[in-house]
N, C-alpha and C positions, 0 to 999 in steps of 0.2 A: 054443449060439451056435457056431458055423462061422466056422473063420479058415482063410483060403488066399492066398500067395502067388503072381501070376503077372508075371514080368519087373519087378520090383522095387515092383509094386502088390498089395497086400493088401485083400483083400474080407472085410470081417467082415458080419457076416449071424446074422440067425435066423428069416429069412421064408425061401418057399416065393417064386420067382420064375417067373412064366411068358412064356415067350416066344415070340413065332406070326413064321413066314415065312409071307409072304402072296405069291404069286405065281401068274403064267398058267400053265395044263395045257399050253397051244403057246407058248412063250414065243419070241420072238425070240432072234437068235445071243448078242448083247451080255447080253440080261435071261439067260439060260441059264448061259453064263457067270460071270457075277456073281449068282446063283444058288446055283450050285451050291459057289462061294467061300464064301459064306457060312453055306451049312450045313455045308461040311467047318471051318469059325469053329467054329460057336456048338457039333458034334457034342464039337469039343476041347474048350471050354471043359464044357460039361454032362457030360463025364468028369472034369475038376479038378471042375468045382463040382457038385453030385448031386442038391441041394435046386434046381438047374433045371429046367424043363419046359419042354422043347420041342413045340410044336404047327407041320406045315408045313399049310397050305391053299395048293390049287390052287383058280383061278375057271376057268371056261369061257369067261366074257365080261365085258370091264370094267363088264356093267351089275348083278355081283354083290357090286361094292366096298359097297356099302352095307347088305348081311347079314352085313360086319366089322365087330363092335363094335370104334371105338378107331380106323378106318381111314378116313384123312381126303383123303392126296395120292393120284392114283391113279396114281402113276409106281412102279412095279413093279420088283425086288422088294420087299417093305419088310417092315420088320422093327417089330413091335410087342414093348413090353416092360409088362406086366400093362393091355392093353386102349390104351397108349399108344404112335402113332406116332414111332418115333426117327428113319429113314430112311425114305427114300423113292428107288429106282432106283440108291442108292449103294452101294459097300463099305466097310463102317468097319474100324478095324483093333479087335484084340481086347484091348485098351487103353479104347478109345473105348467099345466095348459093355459093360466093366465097368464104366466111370465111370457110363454111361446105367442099369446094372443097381441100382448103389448106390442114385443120384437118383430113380427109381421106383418102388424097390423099399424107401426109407426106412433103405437099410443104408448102412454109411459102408466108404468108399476110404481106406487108410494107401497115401502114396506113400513108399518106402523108400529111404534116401539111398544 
């Protein structure tokens, strides 16, 4: 079991979590941006946490969303956590992606006073 601390949130864990950024190969200015935010995210977090997997997919054309298993809204970029859409074209902060990681992943969140 894996216990780690990040800004006063503790993730315990003993699963294997995977996590897919789904976004366009030509992405717009905005999606590019908040893109690239999010895998400099999830890159830090998958260094604290190890038993993460990271998967990034590029589509070609919005009419590839449906050869994502798990991938529902097509507002780009979005971030799936084991097959399950959490965002869709937002940035969560890296708080938010643990809580989502725990909820999906079956592991429990310690918030620490």
């Amino acid at each position: 079991m894996n216990r780690s601390s990040i800004r006063g949130v503790t993730l315990v864990t003993g699963n294997r979590i995977k996590i897919n950024v789904v976004s366009m190969k030509q992405p717009c200015t905005a999606c590019l941006i908040t893109g690239n935010l999010l895998k400099e995210i999830l890159a830090k977090l998958q260094k604290e946490q190890p038993w993460i997997e990271l998967e990034f997919i590029e589509l070609d054309n919005l009419k590839q969303v449906g050869m994502v298993p798990g991938l529902e809204v097509e507002k780009l970029p979005a971030l799936l956590i084991n097959n399950e859409q959490v965002t869709a074209g937002s940035l969560p902060s890296k708080k938010q992606i643990i809580t989502w990681i725990a909820s999906e992943g079956g592991n429990n969140v310690e918030y620490n006073k």
